[in-house]
C-alpha positions as CSV (number, residue, x, y, z in Angstrom):
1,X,-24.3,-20.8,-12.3
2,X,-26.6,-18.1,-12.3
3,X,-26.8,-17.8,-8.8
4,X,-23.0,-17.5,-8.5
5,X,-23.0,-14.5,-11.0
6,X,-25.9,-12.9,-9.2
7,X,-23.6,-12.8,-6.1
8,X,-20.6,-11.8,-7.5
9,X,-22.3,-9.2,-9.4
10,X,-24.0,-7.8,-6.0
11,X,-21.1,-7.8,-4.0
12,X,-19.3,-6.7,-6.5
13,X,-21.4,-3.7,-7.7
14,X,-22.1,-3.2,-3.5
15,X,-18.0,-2.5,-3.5
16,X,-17.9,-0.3,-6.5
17,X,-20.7,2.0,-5.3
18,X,-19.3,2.6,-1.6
19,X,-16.1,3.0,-3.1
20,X,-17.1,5.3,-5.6
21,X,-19.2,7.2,-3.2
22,X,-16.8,7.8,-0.6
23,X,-14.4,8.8,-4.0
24,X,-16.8,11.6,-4.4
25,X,-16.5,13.2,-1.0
26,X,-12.9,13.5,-1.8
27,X,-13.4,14.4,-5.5
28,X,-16.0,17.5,-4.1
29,X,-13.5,19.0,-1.9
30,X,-13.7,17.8,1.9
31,X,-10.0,17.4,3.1
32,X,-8.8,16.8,7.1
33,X,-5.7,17.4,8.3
34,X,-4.7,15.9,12.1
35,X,-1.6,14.3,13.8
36,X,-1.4,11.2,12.5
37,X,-3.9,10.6,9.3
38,X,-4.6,13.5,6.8
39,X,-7.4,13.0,4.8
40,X,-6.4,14.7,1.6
41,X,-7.0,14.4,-2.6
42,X,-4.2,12.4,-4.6
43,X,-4.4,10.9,-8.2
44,X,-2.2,7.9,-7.9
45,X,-0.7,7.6,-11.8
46,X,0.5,3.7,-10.9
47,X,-0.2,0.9,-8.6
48,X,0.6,0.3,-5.3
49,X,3.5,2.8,-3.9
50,X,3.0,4.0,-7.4
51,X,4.9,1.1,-9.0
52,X,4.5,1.0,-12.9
53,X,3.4,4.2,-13.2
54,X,5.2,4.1,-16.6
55,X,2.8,2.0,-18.7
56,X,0.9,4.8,-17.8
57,X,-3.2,4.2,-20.3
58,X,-2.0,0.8,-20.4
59,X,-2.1,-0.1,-17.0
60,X,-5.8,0.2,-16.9
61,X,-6.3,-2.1,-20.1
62,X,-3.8,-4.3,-18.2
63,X,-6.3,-4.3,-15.0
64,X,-9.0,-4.7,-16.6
65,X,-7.9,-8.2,-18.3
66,X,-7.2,-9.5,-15.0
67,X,-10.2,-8.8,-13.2
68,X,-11.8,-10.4,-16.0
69,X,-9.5,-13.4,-16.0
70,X,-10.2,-13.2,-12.1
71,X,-14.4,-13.7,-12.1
72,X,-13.9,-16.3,-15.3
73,X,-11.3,-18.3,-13.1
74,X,-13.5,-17.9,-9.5
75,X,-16.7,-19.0,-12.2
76,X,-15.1,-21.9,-13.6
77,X,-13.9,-23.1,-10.5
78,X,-17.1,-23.7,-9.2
79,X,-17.1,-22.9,-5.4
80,X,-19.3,-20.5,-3.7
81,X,-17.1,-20.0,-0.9
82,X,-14.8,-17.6,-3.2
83,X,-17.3,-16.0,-4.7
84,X,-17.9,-13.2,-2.0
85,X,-13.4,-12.3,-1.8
86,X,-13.7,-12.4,-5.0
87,X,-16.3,-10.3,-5.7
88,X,-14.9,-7.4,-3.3
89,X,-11.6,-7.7,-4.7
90,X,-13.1,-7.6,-8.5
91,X,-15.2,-4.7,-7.5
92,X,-12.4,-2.3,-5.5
93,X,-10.3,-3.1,-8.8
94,X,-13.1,-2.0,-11.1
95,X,-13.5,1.1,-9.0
96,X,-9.9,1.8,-9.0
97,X,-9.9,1.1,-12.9
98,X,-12.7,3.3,-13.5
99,X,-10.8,6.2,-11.8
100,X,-8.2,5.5,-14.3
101,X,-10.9,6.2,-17.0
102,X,-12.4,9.2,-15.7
103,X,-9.4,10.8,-13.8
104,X,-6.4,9.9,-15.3
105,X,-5.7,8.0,-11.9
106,X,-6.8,6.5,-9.0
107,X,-8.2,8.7,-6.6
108,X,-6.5,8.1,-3.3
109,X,-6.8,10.2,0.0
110,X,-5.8,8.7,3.3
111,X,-2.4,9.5,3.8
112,X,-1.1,8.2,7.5
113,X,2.1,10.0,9.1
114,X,1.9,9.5,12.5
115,X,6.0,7.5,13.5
116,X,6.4,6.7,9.3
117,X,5.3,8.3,5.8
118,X,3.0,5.9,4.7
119,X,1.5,5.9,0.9
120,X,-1.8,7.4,0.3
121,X,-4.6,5.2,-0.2
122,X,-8.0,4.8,-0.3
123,X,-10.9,2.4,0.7
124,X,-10.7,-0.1,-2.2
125,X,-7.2,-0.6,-1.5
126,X,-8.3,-2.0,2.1
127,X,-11.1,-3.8,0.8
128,X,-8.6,-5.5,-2.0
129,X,-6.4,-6.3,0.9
130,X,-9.0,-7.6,3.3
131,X,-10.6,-9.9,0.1
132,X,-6.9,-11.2,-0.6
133,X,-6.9,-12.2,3.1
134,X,-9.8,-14.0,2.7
135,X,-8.6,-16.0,-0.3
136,X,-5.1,-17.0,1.5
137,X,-7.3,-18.6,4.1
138,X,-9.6,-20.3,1.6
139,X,-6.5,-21.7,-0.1
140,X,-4.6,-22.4,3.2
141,X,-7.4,-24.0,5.3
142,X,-9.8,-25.8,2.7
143,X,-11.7,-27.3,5.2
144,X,-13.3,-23.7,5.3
145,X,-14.2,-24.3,1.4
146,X,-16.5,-27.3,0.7
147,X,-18.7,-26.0,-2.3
């Protein structure tokens, strides 16, 4: 069990720290502006596409309960092969949480306008997407999951 938490906590705090780092480019000043991708400084208020953007301080409390039910659930299950999804996914959320702490919202800036508008995003939000990838194939090919 220890070993488990020892991974999730490095891959997790590995995550947070890129994330956060990258963040800081953003939060300093740098913006780039080219034909198809501006790279620019947004505070997103909500979630994705900026859905419930009304529960406004809540939202983060909210988050932060299910990335804790999230690690308790990935530790009681028992299985190593989740632990490294799980621990991107937890640790992009915790970045994106703690911008809700410090900022007011999360700090997006990759906005993509090249044939459609596209929302602004950030790199946690690809990390989250790429972990939840690696969890449908977990779940949909357990063969790829024995421990």
């Amino acid at each position: 069990m220890l070993k488990s938490i020892g991974i999730l906590l490095l891959v997790m705090g590995s995550v947070f720290f890129i994330d956060q780092a990258i963040k800081s480019i953003f939060l300093d000043g740098f913006r780039l502006y080219t034909s198809y991708i501006d790279l620019i400084l947004v505070f997103n208020k909500g979630v994705a596409f900026s859905m419930f953007a009304f529960l406004e301080g809540a939202l983060k409390w909210l988050q932060l309960a299910l990335l804790a039910g999230v690690i308790g659930y990935t530790l009681w299950l028992r299985k190593s092969c989740y632990l490294i999804p799980v621990g991107i996914m937890t640790g992009a959320g915790l970045s994106n949480v703690v911008d809700r702490f410090i900022h007011g919202g999360v700090v997006d800036y990759v906005y993509w306008h090249y044939g459609f508008n596209f929302a602004v995003f950030n790199a946690a939000d690809v990390m989250i997407d790429i972990a939840v990838i690696g969890l449908m194939i977990l779940n949909f090919r357990p063969q790829t999951c024995r421990s």
